[in-house]
C-alpha positions as CSV (number, residue, x, y, z in Angstrom):
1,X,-94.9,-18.0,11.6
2,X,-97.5,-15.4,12.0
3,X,-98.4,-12.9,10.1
4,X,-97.0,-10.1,12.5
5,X,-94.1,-11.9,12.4
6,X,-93.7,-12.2,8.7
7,X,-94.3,-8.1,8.4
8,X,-91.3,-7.8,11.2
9,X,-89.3,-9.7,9.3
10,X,-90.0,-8.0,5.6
11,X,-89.4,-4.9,7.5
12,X,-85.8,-5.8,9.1
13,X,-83.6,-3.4,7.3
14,X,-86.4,-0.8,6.7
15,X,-87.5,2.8,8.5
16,X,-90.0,5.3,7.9
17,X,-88.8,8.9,8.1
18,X,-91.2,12.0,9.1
19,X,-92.0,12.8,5.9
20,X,-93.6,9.0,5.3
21,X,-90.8,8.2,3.0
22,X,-89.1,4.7,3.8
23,X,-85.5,4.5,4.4
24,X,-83.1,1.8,4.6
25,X,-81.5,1.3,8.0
26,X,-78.0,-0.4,8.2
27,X,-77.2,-1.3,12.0
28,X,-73.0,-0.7,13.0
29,X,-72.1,-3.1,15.6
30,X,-71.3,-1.8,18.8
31,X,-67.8,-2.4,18.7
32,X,-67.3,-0.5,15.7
33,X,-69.4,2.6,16.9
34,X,-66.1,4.7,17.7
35,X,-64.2,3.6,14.2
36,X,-67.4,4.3,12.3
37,X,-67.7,7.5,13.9
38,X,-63.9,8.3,13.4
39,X,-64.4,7.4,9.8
40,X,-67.6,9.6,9.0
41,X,-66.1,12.5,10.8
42,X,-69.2,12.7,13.9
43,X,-69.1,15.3,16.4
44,X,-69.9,12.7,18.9
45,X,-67.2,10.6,18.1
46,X,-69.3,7.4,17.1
47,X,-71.8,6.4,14.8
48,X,-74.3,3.8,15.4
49,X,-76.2,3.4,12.0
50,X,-76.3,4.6,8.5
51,X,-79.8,5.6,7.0
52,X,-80.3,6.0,3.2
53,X,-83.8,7.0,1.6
54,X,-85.0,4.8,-0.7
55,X,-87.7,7.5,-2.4
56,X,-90.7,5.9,-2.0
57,X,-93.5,5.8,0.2
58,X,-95.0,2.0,-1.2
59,X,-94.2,-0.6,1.6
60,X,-94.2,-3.5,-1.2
61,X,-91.5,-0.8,-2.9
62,X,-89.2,-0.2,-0.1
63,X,-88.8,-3.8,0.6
64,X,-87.9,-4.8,-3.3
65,X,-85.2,-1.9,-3.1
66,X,-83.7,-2.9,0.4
67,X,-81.1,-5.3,-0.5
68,X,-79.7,-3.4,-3.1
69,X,-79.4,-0.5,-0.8
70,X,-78.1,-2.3,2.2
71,X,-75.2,-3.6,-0.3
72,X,-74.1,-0.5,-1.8
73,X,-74.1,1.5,2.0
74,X,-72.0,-1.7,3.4
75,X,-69.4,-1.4,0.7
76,X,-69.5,2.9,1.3
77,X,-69.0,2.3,5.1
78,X,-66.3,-0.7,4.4
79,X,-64.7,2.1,2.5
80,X,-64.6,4.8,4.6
81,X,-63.3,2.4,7.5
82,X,-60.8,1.4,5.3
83,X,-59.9,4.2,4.3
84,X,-59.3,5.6,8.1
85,X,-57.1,2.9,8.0
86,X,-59.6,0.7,9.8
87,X,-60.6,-3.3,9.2
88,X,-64.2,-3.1,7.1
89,X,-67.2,-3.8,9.2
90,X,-67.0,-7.8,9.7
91,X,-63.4,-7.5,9.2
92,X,-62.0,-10.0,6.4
93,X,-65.0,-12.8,7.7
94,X,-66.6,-14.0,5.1
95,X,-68.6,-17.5,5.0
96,X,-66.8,-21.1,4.4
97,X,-68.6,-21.4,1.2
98,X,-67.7,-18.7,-0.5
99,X,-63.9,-19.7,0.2
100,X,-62.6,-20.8,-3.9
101,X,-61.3,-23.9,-2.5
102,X,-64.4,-25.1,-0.3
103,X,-66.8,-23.9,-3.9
104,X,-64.5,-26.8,-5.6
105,X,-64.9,-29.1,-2.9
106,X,-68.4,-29.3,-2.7
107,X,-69.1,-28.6,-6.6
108,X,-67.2,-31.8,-6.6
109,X,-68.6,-33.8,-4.3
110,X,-72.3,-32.7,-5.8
111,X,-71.0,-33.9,-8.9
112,X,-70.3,-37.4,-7.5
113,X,-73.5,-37.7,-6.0
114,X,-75.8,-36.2,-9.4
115,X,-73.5,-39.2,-10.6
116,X,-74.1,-41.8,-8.4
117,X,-78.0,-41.3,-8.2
118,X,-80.5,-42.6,-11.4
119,X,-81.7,-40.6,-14.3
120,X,-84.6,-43.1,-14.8
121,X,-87.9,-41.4,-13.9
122,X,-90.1,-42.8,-10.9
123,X,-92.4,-40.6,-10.4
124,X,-95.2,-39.4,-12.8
125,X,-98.2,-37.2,-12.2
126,X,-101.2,-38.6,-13.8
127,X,-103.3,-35.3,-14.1
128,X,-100.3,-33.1,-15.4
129,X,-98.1,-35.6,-17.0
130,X,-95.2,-34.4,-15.3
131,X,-92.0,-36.7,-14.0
132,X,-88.7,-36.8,-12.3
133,X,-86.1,-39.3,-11.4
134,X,-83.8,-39.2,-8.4
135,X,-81.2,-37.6,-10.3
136,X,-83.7,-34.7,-11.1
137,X,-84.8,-34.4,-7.5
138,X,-80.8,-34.0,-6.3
139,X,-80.2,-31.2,-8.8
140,X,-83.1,-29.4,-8.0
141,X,-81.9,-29.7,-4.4
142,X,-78.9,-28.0,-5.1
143,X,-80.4,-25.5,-7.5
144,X,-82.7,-24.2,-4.4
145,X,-79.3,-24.5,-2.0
146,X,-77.2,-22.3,-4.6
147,X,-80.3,-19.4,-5.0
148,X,-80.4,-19.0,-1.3
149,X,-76.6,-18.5,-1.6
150,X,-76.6,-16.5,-4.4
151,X,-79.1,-14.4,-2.5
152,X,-76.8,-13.8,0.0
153,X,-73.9,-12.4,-1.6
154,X,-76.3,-10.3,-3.7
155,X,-76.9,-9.1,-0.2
156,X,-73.0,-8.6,0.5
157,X,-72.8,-6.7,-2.5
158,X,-71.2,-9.5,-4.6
159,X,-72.1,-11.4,-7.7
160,X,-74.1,-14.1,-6.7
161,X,-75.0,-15.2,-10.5
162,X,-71.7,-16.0,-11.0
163,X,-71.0,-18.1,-7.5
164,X,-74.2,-20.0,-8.7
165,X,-73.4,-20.5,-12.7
166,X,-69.5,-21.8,-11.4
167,X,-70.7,-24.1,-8.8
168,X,-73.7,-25.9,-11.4
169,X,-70.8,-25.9,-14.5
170,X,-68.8,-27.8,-12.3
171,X,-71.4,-29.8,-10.6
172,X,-72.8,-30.8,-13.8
173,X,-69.5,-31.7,-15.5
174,X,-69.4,-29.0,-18.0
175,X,-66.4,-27.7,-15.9
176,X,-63.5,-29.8,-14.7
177,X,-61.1,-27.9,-12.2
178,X,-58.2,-28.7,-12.1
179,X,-57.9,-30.8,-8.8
180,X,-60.5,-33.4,-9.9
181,X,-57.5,-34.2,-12.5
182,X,-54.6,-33.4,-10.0
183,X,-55.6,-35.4,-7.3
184,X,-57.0,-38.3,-8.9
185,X,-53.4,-38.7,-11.3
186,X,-51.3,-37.8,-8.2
187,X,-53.0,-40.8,-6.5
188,X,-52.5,-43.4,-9.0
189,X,-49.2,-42.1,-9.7
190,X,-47.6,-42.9,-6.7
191,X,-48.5,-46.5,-6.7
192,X,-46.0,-47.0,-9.3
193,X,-43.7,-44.2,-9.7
194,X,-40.4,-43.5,-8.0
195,X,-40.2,-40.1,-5.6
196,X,-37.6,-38.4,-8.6
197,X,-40.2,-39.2,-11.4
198,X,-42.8,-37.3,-9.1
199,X,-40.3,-34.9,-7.9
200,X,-39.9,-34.4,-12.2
201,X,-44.0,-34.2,-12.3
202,X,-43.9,-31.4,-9.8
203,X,-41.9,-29.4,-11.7
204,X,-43.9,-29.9,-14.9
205,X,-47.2,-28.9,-12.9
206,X,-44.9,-25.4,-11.7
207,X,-43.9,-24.6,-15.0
208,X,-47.3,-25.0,-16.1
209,X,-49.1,-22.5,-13.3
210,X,-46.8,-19.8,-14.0
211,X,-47.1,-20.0,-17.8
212,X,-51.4,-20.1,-17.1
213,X,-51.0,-17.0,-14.9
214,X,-48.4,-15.1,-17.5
215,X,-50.8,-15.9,-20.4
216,X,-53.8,-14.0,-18.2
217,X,-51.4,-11.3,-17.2
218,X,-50.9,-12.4,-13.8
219,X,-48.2,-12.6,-11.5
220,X,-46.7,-14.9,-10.4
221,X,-48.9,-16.9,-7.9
222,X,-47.0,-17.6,-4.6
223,X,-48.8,-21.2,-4.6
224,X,-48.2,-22.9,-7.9
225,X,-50.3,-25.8,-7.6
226,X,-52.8,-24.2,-5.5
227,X,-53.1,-22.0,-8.2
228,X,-53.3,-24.8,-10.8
229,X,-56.3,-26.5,-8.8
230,X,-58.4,-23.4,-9.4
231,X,-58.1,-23.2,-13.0
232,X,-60.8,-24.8,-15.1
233,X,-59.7,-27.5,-17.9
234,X,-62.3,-26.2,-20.5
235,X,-61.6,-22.6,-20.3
236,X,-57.7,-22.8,-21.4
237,X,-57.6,-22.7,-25.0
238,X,-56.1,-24.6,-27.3
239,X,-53.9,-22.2,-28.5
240,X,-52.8,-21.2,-25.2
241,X,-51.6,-25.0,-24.5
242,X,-50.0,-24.8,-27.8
243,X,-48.2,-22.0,-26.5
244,X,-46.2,-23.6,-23.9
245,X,-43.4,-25.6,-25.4
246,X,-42.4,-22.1,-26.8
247,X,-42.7,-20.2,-23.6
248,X,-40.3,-23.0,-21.8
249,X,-37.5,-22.6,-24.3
250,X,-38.1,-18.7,-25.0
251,X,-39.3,-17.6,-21.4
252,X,-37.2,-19.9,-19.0
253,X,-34.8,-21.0,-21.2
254,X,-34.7,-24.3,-21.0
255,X,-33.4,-26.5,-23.7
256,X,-35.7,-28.5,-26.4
257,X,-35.0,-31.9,-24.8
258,X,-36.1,-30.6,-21.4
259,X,-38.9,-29.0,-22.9
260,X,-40.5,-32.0,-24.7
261,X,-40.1,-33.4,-20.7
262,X,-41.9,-30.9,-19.3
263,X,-44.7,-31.4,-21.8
264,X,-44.5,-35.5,-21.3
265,X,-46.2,-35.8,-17.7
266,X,-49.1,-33.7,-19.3
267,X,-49.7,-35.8,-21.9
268,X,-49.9,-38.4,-19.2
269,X,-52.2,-37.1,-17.3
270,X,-54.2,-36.0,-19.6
271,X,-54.4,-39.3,-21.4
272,X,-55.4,-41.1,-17.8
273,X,-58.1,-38.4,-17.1
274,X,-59.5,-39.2,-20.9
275,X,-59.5,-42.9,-19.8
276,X,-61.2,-42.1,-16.6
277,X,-63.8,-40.6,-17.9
278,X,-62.5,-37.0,-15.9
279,X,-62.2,-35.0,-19.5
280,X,-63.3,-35.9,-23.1
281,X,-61.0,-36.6,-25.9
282,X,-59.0,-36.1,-27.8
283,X,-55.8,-35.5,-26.2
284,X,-54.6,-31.7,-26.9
285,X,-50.6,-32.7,-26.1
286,X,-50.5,-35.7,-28.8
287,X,-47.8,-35.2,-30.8
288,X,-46.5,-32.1,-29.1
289,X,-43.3,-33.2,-28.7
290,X,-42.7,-34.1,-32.1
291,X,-41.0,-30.6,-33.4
292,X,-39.0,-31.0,-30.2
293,X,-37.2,-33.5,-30.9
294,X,-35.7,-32.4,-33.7
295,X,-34.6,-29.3,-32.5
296,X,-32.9,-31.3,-29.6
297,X,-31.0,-33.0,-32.4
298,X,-29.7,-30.4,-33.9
299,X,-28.6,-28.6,-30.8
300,X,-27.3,-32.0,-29.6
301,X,-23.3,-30.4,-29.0
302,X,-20.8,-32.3,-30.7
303,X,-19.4,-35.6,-28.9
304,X,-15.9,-37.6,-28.7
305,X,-14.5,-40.0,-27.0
306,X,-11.2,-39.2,-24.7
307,X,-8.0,-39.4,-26.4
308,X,-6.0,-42.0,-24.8
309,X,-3.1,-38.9,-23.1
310,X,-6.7,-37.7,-21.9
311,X,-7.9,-41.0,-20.2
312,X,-4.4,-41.6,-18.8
313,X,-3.9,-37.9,-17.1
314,X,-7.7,-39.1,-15.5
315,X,-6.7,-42.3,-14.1
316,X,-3.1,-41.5,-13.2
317,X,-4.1,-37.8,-11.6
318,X,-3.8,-37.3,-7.6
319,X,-7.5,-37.0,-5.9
320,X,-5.7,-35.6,-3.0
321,X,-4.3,-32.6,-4.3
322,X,-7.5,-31.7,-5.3
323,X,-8.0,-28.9,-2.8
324,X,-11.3,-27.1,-3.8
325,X,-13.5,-29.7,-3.9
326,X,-14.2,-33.1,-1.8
327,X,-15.1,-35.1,-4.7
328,X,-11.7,-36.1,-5.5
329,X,-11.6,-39.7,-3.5
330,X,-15.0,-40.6,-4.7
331,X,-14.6,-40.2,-8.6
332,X,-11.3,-41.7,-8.6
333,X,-12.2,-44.5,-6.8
334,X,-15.5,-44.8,-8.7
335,X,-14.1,-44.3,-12.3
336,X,-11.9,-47.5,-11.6
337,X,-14.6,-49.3,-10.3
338,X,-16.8,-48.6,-13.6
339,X,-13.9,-49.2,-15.7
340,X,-14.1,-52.8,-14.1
341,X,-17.7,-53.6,-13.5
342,X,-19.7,-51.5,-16.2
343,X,-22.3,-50.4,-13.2
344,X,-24.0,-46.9,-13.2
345,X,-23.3,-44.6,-11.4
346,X,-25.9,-44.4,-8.8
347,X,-25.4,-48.1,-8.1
348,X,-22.0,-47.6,-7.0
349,X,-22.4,-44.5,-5.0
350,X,-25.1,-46.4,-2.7
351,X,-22.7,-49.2,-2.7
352,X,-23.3,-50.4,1.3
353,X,-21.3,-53.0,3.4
354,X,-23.9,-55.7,3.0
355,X,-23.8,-55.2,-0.3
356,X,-19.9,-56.4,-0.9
357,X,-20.4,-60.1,-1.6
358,X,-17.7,-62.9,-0.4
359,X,-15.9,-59.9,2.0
360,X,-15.4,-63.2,4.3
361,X,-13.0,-65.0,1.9
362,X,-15.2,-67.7,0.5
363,X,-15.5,-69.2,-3.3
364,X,-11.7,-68.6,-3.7
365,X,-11.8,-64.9,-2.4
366,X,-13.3,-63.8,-5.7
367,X,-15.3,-60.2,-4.5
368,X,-18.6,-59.3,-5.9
369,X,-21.3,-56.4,-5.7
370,X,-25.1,-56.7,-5.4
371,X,-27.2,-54.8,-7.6
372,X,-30.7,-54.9,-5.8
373,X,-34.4,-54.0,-6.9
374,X,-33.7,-50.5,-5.1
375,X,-31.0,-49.2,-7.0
376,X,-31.8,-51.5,-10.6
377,X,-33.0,-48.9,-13.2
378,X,-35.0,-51.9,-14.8
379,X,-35.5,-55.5,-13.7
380,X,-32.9,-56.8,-15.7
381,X,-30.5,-54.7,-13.5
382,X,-30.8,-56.8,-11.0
383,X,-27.1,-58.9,-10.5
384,X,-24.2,-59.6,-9.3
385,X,-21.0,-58.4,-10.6
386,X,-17.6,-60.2,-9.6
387,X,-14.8,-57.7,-8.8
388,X,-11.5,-58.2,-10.4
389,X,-8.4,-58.4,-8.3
390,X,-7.1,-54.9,-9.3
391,X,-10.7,-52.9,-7.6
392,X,-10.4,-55.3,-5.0
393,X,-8.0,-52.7,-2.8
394,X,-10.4,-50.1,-3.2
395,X,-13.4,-52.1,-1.9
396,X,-11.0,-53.1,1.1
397,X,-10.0,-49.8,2.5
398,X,-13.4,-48.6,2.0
399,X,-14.7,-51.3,4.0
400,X,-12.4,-50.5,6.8
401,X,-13.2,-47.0,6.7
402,X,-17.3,-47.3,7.2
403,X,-16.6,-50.3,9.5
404,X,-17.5,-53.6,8.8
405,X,-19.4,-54.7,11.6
406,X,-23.0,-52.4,9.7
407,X,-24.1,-53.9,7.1
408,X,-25.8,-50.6,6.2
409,X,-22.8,-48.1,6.4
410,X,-22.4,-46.6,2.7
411,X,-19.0,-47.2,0.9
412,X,-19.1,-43.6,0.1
413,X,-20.3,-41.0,2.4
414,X,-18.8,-38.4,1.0
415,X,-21.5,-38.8,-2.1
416,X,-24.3,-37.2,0.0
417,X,-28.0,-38.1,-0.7
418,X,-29.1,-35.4,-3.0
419,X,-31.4,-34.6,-6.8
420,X,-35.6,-34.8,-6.6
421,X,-34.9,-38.6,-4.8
422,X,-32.1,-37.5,-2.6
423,X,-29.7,-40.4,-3.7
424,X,-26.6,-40.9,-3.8
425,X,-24.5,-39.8,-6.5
């Protein structure tokens, strides 16, 4: 570049007055001439520029004070636009980087790399006695990538210090937001967990945003787990953690039992970010839970078992005459069935067609159901139960009714799929 050039450049921004004095010169686009000068009042009706003195006549001055200038006049004329009830100058525009969740992303991703490169120096300098290793050489890449940045905001009238100090923390690992945790646990987790355990997760994770944003006095975010990702690990304290359990009894009301299982799938996850090398022990929710489960025993209500005029009004009542609900049929039908095969709940209410076994008369016409892997709650669930004569009839009609011919027709429809894992119940 020449040195003409160079001295254009220096001087973009910049304009000498009559009285020698430089000035700082901030250009309105074209399109905005006629809401600029609606904003500013003109008797022309537009406005094309704004000019501010910068009081001095020292070139060398004038170009140190500039960007300063230019900042503050481009948040004044944002103002008065807005103000007119106009859009500020660029708009909402800002650049991709300076978007919270694209700072994350590529924090994290410069973290993985600093991580994946050497810390072993390979170069020395003789003469000086300086070194570096390759890990050096990517940091100081990023440090000169983040001043130019900062540099720019500072020119947009925003803190670009802190932009630069949040993107090394995290880049460095001295920060941990919370997606590096969320995404990596939410990963592993569904290799092994069932959709209502992760359905159960998700509303831990809820809980836990809105109690982070009511302990800093915020609202209530309308994205809860974007929210969450945003937060940094290190900067919620201890106490405020400690806080919680209280806040979901007191605040939401829930009971101590469903409390301590709120507070569960964080210890979880942070005991596999811990083994992952994500955070650093020791493990703020150990032991947590412990106070909570007394309190659940002594709010535990009191229990009995039905009298035996109780059990018999149950089993000798009339589904049909139930007229204001539909769930008549299916718990009658299904509280005999228990009575006779000691099966849950759920593996009766997804009780299919192809799972009726001996329907075709074999092995002396004794009837059976098949508890698979899908509806077992452990391994060990996995059987088959013989029906005894007096369920059979129940089995029967409701094998006529969803039509023997698909295997896959449910026994009882009207249980509809519903709950975090939309089953039947």
């Amino acid at each position: 570049m020449t040195k003409k050039a160079l001295q254009d450049d220096d001087m973009h921004g910049l304009r000498r007055t009559g009285g020698r004095t430089w000035s700082a010169r901030l250009s309105i686009p074209r399109d905005r001439w006629a809401d600029a000068g609606k904003a500013f009042g003109t008797t022309s009706g537009i406005k094309q520029e704004v000019i501010r003195s910068l009081g001095t006549q020292d070139a060398k001055e004038a170009i140190k004070r500039r960007d300063k200038a230019l900042a503050a006049m481009r948040e004044d004329l944002d103002a008065k636009l807005v103000k007119a009830g106009f859009l500020p100058i660029h708009g909402h525009w800002q650049p991709d980087w300076m978007n919270e969740d694209q700072l994350l992303t590529e924090a994290l991703e410069a973290r993985r790399e600093i991580g994946s490169v050497s810390d072993s120096d390979d170069f020395y300098d003789n003469q000086t006695g300086a070194s570096d290793s390759p890990r050096d050489r990517v940091i100081e890449s990023m440090d000169s990538l983040l001043e130019d940045r900062a540099q720019e905001l500072e020119r947009a009238g925003k803190d670009g210090d802190q932009y630069r100090v949040r993107f090394k923390e995290i880049a460095l690992g001295n920060q941990t937001p919370f997606s590096l945790m969320l995404d990596r646990w939410m990963k592993d987790r569904e290799r092994y967990a069932s959709h209502s355990v992760i359905s159960l997760d998700r509303a831990t994770l809820n809980h836990f945003s809105r109690y982070l944003a009511h302990s800093q006095g915020r609202e209530e975010p309308e994205d809860l787990i974007g929210f969450l990702r945003t937060q940094i690990v290190e900067e919620v304290p201890e106490m405020v953690l400690g806080g919680f359990s209280e806040w979901l009894m007191d605040d939401r009301g829930l009971s101590a039992k469903t409390a301590g299982n709120r507070i569960t799938p964080l210890k979880v996850m942070w005991d596999f970010a811990i083994q992952k090398h994500i955070l650093k022990g020791p493990n703020p929710w150990v032991g947590a839970t412990a106070g909570l489960k007394r309190k659940a025993g002594k709010q535990k209500p009191d229990v009995r078992p039905f009298t035996e005029d109780e059990l018999l009004k149950l089993l000798q009542s009339d589904p049909s005459k139930c007229k204001r609900w539909a769930w008549g049929p299916a718990i009658s039908d299904m509280m005999r069935l228990a009575l006779f095969t000691g099966a849950r709940q759920n593996e009766l209410a997804t009780l299919t067609v192809g799972r009726i076994l001996n329907r075709n008369g074999a092995e002396g016409g004794l009837w059976g159901i098949q508890v698979t892997d899908e509806e077992a709650k452990t391994k060990n669930a996995i059987r088959r139960i013989p029906l005894h004569p007096l369920v059979q009839p129940i089995i029967a009609r409701r094998l006529r009714e969803a039509g023997e011919e698909n295997i896959d027709a449910p026994l009882f429809p009207d249980c509809v799929p519903g709950g975090p894992g939309m089953k039947r119940g």
